[in-house]
Each structure stands twice: as C-alpha cells, then as structure tokens.
C-alpha positions as CSV (number, residue, x, y, z in Angstrom):
1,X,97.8,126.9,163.5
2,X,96.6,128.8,160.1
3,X,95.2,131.3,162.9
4,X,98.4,132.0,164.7
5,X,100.3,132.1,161.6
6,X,97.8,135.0,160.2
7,X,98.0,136.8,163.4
8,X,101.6,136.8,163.5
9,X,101.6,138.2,159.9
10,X,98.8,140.8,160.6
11,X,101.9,142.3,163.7
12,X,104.8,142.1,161.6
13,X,102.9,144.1,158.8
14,X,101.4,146.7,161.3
15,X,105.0,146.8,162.6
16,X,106.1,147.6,159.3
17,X,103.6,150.2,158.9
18,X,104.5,151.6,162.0
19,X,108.3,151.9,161.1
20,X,107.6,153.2,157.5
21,X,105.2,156.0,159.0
22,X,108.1,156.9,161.7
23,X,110.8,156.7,159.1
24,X,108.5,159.1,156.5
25,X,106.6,161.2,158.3
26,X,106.0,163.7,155.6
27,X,104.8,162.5,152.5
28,X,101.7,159.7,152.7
29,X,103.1,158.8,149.0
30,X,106.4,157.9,150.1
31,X,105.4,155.8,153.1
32,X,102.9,154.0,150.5
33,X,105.7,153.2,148.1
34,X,108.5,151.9,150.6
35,X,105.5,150.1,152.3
36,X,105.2,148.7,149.4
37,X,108.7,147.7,148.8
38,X,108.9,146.0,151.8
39,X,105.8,144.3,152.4
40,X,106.9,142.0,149.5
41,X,109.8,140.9,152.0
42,X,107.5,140.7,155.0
43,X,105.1,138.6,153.0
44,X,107.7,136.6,150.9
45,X,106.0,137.2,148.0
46,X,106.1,139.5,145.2
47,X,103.4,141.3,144.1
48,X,102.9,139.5,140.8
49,X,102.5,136.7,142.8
50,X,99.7,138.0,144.7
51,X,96.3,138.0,142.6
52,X,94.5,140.9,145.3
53,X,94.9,144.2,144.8
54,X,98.3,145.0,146.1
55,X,97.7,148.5,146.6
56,X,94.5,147.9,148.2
57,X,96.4,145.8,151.0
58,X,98.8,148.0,151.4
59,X,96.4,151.0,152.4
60,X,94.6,148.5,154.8
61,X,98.0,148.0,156.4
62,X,98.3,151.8,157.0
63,X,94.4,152.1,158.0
64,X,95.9,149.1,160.7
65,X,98.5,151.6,161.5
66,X,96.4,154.3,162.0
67,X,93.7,152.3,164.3
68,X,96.5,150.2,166.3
C-alpha cells in the first residue's frame, strides 16, 4: 500500500511540474517558486514540516519533469 501511495504522489508532483512549466514557460525562477508554493498543497505539508531540503525536492520534481 505504502508503494501505491508513493507512486501516486511521484504523478501528481510530475503533474504539477508539468502544469507549472506550461503555465511559466519563461523564467526557470518563477516555475521554481510557484512549484514551490504549491507542492506544499500537493504534499499537505509545509515546508517547515519537512526536515529534507525543500529546494532540493523541488528541482528533482522539475528534473522528473524534464525526463517524463
């Protein structure tokens, strides 16, 4: 079950990545801030919360982006 949940997480967040990058195609800062804003959401967490490095997950969302 852990396994499905993790996988279903891993799609939503390259989803999200996927939108963000659509929606700001300019600017690789932007898409890494609202990326950031809303993986918190996606997640349900903030990122005080989370103890990794935050901005480290998020570029490994947008290297998932980039590979998907």
């Amino acid at each position: 079950m852990v396994g499905a949940s993790l996988l279903h997480l891993q799609q939503r967040l390259i989803k999200l990545g996927n939108d963000v990058r659509e929606k700001l195609t300019s600017d690789r800062m932007d898409q890494l801030k609202e990326l950031r804003a809303r993986t918190c959401d996606v997640v349900q967490l903030t990122h005080i919360e989370y103890d990794g490095d935050f901005g480290e997950l998020i570029q490994e969302i947008l290297e998932s982006v980039n590979a998907a």
